[in-house]
N, CA, C, O and CB atoms as a CASP TS submission, in Angstrom:
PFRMAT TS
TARGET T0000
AUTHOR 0000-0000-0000
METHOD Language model
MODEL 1
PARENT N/A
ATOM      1  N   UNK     1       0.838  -1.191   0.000  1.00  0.00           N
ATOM      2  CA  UNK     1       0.000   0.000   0.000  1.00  0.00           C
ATOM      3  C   UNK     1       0.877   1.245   0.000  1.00  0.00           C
ATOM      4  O   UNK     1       1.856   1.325   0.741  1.00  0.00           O
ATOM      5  CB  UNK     1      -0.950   0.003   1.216  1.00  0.00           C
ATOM      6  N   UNK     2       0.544   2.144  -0.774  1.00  0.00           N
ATOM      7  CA  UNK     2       1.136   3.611  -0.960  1.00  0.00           C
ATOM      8  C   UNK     2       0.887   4.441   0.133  1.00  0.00           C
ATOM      9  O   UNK     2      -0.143   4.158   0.746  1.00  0.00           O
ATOM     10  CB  UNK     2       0.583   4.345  -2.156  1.00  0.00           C
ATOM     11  N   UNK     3       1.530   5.379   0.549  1.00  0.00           N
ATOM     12  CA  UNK     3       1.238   6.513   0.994  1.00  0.00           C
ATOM     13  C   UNK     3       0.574   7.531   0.100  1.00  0.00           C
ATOM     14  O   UNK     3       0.591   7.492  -1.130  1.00  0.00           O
ATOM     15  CB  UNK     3       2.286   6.931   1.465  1.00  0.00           C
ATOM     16  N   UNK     4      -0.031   8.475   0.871  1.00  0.00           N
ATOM     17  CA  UNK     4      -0.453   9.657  -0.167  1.00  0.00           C
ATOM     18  C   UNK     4       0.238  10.538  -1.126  1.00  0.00           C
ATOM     19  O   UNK     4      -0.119  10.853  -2.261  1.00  0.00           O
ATOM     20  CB  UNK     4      -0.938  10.505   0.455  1.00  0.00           C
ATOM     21  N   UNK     5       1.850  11.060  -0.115  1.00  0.00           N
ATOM     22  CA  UNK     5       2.354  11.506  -1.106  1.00  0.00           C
ATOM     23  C   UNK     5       3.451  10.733  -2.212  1.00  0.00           C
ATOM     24  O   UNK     5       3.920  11.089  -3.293  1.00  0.00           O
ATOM     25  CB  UNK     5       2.781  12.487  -0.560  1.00  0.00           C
ATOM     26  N   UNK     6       3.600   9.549  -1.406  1.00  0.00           N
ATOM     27  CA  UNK     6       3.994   8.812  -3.061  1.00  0.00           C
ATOM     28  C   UNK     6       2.916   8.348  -4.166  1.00  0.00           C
ATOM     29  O   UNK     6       3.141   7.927  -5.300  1.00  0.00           O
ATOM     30  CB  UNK     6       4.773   7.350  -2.835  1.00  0.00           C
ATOM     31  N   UNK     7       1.836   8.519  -3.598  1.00  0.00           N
ATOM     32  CA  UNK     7       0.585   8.733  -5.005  1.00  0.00           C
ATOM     33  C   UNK     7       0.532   9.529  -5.509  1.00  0.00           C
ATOM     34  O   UNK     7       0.234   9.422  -6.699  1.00  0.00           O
ATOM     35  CB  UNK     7      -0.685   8.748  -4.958  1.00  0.00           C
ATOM     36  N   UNK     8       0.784  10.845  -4.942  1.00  0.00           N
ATOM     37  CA  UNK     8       0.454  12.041  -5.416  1.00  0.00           C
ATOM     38  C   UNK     8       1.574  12.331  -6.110  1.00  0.00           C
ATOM     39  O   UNK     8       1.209  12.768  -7.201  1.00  0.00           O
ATOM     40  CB  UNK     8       0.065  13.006  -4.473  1.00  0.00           C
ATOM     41  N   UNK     9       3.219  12.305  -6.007  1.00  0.00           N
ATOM     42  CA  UNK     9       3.989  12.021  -6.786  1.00  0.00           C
ATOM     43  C   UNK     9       3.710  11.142  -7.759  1.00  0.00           C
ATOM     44  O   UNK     9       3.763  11.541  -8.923  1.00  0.00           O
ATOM     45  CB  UNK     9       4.815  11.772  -6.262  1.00  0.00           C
ATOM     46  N   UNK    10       3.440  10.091  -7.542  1.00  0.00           N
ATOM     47  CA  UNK    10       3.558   9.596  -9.016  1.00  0.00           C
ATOM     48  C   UNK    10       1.981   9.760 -10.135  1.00  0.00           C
ATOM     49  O   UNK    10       1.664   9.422 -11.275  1.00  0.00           O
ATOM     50  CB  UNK    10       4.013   7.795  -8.804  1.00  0.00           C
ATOM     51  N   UNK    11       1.377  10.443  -9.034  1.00  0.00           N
ATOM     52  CA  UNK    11       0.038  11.532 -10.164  1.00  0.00           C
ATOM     53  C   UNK    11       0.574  12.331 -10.445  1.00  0.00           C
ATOM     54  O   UNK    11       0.360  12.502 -11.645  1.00  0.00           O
ATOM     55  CB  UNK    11      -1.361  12.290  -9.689  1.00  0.00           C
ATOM     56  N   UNK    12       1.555  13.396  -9.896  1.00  0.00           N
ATOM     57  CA  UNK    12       2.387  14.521 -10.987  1.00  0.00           C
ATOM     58  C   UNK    12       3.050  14.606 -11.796  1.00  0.00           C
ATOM     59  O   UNK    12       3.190  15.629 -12.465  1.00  0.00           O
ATOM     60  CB  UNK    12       2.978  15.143 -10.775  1.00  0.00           C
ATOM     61  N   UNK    13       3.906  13.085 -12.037  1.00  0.00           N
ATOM     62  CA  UNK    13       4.817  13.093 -12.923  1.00  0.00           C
ATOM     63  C   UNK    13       3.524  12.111 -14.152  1.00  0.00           C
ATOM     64  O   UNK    13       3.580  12.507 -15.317  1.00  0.00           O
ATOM     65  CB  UNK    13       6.545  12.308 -12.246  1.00  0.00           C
ATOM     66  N   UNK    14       2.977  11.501 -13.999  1.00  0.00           N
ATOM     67  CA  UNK    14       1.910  11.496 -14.568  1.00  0.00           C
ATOM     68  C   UNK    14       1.227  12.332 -15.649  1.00  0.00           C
ATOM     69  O   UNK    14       1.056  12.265 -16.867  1.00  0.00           O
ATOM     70  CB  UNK    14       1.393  11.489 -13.785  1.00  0.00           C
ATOM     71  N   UNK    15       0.962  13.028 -14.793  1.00  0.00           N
ATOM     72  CA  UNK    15       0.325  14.478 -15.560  1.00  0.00           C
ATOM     73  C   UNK    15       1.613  15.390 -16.463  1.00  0.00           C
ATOM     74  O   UNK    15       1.492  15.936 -17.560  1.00  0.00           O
ATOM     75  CB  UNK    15      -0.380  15.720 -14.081  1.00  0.00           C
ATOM     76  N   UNK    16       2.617  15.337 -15.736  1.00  0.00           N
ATOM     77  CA  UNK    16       3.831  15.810 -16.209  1.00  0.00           C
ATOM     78  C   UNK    16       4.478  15.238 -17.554  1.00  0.00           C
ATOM     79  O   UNK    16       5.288  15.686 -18.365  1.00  0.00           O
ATOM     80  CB  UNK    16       4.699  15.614 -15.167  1.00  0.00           C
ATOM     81  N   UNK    17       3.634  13.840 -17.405  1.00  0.00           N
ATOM     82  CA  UNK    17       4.213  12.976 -18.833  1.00  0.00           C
ATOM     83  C   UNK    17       3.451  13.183 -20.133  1.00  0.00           C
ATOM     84  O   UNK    17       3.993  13.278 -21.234  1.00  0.00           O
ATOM     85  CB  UNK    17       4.128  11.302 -18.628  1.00  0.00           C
ATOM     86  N   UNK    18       1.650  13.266 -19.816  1.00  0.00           N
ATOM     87  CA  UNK    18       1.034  13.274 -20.479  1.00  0.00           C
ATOM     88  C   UNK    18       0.509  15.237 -21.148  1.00  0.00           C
ATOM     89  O   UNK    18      -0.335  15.436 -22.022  1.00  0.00           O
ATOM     90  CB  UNK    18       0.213  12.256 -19.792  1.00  0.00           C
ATOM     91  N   UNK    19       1.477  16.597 -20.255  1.00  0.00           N
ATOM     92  CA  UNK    19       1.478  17.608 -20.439  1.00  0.00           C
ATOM     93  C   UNK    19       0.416  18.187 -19.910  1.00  0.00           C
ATOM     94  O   UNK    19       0.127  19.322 -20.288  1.00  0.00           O
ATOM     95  CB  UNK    19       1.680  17.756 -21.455  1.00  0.00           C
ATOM     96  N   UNK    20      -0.332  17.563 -18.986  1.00  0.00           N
ATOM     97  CA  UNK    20      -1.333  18.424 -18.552  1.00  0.00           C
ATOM     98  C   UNK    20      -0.526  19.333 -17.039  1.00  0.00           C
ATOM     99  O   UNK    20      -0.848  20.486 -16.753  1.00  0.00           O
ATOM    100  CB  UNK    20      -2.868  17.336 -18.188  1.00  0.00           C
ATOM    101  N   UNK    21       0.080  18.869 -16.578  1.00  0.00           N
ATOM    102  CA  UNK    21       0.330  19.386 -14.987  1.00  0.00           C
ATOM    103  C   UNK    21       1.489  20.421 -15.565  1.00  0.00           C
ATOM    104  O   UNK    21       2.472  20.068 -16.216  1.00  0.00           O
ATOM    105  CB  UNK    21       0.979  17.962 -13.573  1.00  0.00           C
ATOM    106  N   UNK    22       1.157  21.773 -15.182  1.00  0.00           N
ATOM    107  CA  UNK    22       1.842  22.992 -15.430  1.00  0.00           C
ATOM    108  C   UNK    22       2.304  23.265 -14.188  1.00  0.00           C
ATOM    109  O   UNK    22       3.260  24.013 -14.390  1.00  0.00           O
ATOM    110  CB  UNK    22       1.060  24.099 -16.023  1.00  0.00           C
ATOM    111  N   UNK    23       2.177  23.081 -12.890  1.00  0.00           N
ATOM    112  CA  UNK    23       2.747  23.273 -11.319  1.00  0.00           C
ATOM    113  C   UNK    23       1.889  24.730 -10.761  1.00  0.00           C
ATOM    114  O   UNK    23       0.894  25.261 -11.255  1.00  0.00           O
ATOM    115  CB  UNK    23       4.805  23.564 -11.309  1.00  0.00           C
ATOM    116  N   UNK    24       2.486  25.022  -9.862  1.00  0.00           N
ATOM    117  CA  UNK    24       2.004  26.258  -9.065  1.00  0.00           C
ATOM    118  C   UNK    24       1.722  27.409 -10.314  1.00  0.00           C
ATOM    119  O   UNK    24       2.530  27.503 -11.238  1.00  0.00           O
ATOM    120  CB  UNK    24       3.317  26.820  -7.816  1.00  0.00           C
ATOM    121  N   UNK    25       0.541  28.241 -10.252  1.00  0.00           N
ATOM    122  CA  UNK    25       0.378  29.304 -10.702  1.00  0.00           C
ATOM    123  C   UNK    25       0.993  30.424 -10.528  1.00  0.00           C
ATOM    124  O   UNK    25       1.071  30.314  -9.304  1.00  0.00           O
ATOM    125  CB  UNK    25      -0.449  29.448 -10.563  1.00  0.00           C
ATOM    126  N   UNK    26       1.364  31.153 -10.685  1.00  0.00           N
ATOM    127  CA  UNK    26       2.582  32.787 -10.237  1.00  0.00           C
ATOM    128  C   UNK    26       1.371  33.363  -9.888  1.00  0.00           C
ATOM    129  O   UNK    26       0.325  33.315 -10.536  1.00  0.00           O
ATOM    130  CB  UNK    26       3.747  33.968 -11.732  1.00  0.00           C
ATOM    131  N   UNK    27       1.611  34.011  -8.630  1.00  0.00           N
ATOM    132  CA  UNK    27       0.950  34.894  -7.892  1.00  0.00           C
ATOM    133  C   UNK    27       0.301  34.394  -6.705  1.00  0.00           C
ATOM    134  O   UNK    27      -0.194  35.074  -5.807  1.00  0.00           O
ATOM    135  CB  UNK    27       0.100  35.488  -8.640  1.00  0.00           C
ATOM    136  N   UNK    28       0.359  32.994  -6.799  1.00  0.00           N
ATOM    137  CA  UNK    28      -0.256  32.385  -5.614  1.00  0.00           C
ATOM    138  C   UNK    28      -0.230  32.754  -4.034  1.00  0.00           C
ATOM    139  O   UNK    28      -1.209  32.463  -3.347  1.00  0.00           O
ATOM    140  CB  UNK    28       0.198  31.254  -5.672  1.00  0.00           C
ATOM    141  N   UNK    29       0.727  33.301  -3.550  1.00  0.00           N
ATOM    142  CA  UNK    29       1.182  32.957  -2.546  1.00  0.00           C
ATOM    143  C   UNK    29       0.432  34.252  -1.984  1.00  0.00           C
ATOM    144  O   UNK    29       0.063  35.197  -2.680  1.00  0.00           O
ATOM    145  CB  UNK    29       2.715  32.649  -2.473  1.00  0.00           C
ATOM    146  N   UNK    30       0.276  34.133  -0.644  1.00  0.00           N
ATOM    147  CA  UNK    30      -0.670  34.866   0.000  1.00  0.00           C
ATOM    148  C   UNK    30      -0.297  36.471   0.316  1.00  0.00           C
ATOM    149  O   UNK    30      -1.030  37.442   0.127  1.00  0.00           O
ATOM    150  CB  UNK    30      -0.941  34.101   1.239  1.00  0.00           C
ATOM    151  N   UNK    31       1.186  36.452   0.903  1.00  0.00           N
ATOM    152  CA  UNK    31       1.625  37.918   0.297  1.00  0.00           C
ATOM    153  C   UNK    31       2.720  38.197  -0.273  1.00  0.00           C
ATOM    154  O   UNK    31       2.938  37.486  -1.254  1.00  0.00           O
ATOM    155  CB  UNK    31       1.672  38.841   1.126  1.00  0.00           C
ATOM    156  N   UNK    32       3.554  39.014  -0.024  1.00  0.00           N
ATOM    157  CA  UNK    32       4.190  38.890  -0.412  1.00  0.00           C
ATOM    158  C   UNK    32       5.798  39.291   0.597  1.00  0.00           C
ATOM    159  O   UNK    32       5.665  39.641   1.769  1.00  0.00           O
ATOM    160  CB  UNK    32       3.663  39.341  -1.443  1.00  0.00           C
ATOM    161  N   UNK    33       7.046  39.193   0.041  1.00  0.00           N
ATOM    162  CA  UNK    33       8.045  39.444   0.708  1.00  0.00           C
ATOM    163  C   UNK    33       8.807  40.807   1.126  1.00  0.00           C
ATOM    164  O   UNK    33       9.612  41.082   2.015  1.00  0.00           O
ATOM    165  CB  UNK    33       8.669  38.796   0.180  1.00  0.00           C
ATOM    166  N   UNK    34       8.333  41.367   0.325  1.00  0.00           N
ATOM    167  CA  UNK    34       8.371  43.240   0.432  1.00  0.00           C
ATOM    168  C   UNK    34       7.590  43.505   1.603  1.00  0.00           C
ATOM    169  O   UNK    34       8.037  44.184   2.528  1.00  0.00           O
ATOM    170  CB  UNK    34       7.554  44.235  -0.999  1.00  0.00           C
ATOM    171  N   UNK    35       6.516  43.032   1.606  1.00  0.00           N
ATOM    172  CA  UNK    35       5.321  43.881   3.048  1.00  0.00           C
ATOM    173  C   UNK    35       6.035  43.203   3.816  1.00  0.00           C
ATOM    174  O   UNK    35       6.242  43.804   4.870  1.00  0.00           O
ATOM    175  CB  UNK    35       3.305  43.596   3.332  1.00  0.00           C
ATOM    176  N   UNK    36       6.779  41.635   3.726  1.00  0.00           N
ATOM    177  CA  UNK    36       7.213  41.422   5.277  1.00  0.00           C
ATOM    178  C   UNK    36       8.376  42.083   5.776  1.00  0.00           C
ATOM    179  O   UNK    36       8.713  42.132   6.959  1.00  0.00           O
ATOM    180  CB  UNK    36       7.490  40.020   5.577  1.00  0.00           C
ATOM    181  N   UNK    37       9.024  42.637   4.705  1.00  0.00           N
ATOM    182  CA  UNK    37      10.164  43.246   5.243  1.00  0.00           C
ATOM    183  C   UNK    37       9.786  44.935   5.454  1.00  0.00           C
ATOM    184  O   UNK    37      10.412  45.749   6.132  1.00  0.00           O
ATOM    185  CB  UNK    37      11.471  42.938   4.178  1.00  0.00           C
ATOM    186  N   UNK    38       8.613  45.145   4.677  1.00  0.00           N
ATOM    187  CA  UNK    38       8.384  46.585   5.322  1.00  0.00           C
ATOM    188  C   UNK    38       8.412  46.407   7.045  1.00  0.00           C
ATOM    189  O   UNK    38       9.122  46.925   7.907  1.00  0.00           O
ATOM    190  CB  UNK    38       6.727  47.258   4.755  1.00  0.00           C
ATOM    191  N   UNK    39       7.247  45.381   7.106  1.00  0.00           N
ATOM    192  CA  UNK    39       6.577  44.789   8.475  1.00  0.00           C
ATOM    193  C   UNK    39       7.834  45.244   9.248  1.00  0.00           C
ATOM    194  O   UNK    39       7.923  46.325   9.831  1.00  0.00           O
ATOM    195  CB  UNK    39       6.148  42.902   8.579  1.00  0.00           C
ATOM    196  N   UNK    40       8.980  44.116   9.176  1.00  0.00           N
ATOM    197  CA  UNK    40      10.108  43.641   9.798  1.00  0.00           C
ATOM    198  C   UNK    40      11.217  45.466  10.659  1.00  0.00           C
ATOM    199  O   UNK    40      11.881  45.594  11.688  1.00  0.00           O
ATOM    200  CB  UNK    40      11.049  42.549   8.180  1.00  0.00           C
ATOM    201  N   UNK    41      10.878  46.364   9.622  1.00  0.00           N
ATOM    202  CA  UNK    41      11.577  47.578   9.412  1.00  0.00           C
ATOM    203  C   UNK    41      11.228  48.391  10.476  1.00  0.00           C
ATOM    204  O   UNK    41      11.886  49.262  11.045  1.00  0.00           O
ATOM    205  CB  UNK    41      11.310  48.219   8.141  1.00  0.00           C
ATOM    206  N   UNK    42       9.311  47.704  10.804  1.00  0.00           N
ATOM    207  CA  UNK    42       8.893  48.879  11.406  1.00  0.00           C
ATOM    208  C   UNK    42       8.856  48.259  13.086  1.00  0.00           C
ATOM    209  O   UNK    42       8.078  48.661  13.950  1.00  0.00           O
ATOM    210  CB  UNK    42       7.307  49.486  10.663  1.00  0.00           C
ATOM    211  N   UNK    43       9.871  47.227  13.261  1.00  0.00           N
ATOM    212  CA  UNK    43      10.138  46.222  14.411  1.00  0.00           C
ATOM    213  C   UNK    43       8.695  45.265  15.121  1.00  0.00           C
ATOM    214  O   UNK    43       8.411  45.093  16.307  1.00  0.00           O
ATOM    215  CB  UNK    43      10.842  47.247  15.674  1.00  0.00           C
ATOM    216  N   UNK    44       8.097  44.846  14.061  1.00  0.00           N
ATOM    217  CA  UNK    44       7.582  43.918  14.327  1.00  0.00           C
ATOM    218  C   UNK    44       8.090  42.412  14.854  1.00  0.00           C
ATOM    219  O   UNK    44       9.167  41.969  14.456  1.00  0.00           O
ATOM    220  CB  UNK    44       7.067  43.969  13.466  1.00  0.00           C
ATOM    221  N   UNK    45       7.425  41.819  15.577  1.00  0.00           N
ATOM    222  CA  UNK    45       8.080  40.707  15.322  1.00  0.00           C
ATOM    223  C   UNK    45       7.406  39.709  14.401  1.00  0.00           C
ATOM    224  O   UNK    45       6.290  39.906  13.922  1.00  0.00           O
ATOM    225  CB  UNK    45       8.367  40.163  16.493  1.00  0.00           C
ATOM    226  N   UNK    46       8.496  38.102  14.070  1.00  0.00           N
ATOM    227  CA  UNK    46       7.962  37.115  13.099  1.00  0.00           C
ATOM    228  C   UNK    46       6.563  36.985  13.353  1.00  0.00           C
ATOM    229  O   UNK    46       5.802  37.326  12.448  1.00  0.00           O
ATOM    230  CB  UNK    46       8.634  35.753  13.174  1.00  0.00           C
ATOM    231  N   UNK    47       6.012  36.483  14.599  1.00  0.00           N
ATOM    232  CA  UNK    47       4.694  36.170  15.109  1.00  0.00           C
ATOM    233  C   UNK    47       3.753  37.135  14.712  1.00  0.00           C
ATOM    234  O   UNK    47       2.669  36.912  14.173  1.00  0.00           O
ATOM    235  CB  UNK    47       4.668  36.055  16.525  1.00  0.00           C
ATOM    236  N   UNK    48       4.300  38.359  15.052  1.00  0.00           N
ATOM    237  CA  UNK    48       3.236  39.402  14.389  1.00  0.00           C
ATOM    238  C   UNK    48       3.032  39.975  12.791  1.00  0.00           C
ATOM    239  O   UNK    48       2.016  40.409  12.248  1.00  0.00           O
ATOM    240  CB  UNK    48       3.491  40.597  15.108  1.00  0.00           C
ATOM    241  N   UNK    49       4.214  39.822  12.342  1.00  0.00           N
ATOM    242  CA  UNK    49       4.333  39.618  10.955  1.00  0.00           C
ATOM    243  C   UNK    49       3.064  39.074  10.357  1.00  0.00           C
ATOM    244  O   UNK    49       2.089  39.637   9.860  1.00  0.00           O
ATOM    245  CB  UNK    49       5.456  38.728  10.680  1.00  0.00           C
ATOM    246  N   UNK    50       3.499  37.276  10.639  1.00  0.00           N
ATOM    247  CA  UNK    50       2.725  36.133  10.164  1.00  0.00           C
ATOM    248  C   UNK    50       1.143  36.185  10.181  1.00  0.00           C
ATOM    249  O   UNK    50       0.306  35.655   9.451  1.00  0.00           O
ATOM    250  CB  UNK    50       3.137  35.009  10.963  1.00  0.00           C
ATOM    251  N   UNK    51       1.033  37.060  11.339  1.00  0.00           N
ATOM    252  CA  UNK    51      -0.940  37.141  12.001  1.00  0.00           C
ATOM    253  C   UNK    51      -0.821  38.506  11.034  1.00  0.00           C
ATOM    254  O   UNK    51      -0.464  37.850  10.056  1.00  0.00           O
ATOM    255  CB  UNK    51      -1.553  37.513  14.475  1.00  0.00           C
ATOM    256  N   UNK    52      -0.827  39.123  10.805  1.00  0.00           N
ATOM    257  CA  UNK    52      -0.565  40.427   9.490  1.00  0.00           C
ATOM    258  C   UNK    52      -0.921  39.678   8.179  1.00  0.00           C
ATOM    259  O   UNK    52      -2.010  39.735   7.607  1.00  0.00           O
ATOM    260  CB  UNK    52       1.348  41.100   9.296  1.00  0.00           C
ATOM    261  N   UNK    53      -0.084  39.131   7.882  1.00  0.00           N
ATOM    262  CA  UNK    53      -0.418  38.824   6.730  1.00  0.00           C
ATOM    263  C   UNK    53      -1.262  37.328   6.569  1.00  0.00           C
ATOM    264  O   UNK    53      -1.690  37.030   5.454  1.00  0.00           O
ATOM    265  CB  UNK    53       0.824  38.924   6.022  1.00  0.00           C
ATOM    266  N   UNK    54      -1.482  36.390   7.755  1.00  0.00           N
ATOM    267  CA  UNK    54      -1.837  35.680   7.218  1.00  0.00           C
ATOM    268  C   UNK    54      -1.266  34.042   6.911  1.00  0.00           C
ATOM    269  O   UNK    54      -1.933  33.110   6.463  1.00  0.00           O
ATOM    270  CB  UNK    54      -1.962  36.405   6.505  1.00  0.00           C
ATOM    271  N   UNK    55       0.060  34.043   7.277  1.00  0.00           N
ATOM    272  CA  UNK    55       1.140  33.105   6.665  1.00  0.00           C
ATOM    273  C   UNK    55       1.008  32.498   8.365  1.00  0.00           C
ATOM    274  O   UNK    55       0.356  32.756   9.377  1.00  0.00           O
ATOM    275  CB  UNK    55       2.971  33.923   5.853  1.00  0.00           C
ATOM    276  N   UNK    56       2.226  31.408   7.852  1.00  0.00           N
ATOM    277  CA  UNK    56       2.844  30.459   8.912  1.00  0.00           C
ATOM    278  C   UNK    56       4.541  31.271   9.173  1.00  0.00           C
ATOM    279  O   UNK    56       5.087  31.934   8.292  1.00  0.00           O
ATOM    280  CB  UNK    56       2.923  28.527   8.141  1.00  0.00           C
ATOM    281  N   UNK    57       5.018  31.072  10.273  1.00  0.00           N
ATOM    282  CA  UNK    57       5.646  31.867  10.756  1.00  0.00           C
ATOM    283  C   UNK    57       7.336  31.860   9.984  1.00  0.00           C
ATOM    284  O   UNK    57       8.260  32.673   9.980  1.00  0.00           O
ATOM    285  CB  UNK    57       5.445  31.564  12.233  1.00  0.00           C
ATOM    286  N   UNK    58       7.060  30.059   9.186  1.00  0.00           N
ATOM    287  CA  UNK    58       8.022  29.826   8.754  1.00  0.00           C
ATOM    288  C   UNK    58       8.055  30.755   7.328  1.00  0.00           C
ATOM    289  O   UNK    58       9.053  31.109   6.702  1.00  0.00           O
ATOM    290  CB  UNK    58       8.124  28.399   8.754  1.00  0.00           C
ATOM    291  N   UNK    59       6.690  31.018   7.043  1.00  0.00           N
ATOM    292  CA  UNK    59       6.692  31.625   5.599  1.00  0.00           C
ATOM    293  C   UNK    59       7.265  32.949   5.870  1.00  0.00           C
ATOM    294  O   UNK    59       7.852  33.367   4.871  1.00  0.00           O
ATOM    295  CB  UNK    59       5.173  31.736   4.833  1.00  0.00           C
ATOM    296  N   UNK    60       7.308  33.814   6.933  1.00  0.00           N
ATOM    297  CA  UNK    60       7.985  34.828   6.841  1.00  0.00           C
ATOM    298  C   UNK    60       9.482  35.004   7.312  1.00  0.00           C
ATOM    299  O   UNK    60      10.024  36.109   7.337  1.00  0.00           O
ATOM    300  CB  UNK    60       7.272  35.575   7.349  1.00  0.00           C
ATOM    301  N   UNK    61      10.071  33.905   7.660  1.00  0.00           N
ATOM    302  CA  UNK    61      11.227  33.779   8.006  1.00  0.00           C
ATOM    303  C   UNK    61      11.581  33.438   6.511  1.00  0.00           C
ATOM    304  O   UNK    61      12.585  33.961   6.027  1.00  0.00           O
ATOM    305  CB  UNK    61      11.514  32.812   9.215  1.00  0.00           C
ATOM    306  N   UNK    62      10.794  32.572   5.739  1.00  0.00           N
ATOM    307  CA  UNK    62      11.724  32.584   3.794  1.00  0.00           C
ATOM    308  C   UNK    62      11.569  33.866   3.356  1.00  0.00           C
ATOM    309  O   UNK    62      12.293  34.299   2.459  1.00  0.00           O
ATOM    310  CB  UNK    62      10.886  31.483   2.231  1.00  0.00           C
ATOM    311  N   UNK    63      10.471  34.728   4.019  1.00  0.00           N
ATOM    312  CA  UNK    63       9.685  35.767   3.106  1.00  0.00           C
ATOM    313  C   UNK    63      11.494  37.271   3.281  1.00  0.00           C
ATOM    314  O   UNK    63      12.052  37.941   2.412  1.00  0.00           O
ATOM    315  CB  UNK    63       7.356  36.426   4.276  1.00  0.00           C
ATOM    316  N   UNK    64      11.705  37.166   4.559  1.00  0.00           N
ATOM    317  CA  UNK    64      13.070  37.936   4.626  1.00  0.00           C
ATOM    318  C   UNK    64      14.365  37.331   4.803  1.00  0.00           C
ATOM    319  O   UNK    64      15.244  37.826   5.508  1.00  0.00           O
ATOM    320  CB  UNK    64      13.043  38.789   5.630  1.00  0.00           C
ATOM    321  N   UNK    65      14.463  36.384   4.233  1.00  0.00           N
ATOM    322  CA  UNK    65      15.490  35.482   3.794  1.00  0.00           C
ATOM    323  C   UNK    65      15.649  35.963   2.368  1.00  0.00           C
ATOM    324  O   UNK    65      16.687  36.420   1.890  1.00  0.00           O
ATOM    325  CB  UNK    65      15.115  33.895   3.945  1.00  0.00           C
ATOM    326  N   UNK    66      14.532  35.810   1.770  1.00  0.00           N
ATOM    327  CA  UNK    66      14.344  36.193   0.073  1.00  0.00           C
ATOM    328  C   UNK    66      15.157  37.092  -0.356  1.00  0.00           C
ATOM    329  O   UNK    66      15.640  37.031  -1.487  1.00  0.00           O
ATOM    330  CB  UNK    66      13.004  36.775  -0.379  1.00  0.00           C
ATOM    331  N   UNK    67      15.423  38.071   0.510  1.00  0.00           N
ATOM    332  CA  UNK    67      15.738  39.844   0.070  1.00  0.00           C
ATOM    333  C   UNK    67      16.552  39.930   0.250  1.00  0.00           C
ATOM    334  O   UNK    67      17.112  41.013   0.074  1.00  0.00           O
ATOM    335  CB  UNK    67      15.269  41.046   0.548  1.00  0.00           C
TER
END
């Protein structure tokens, strides 16, 4: 028996074979990395960042990593 995400892997490369699976859409992501570093400037912290915009706390630790 499979796990989910080795199903779901081998449904992407799947789709990947037959040209339907294009991956993540651009623009997806909930905000962006500029407001967190405005955020960050104006001494927020990560926690408060994250409840700001919305994200997981890890997303704004990549979000000013990015820059």
């Amino acid at each position: 028996m499979q796990h989910s995400k080795e199903r779901q892997a081998i449904g992407i490369a799947l789709a990947k074979k037959r040209g339907v699976y294009t991956g993540r859409r651009l623009g997806t992501t909930k905000a962006t990395p500029a407001r967190a570093r405005a955020l960050r400037k104006q001494k927020l912290t990560i926690p408060e960042i994250a409840q700001a915009l919305g994200v997981k706390q890890r997303t704004v630790y990549n979000y000013l990593s990015s820059g």
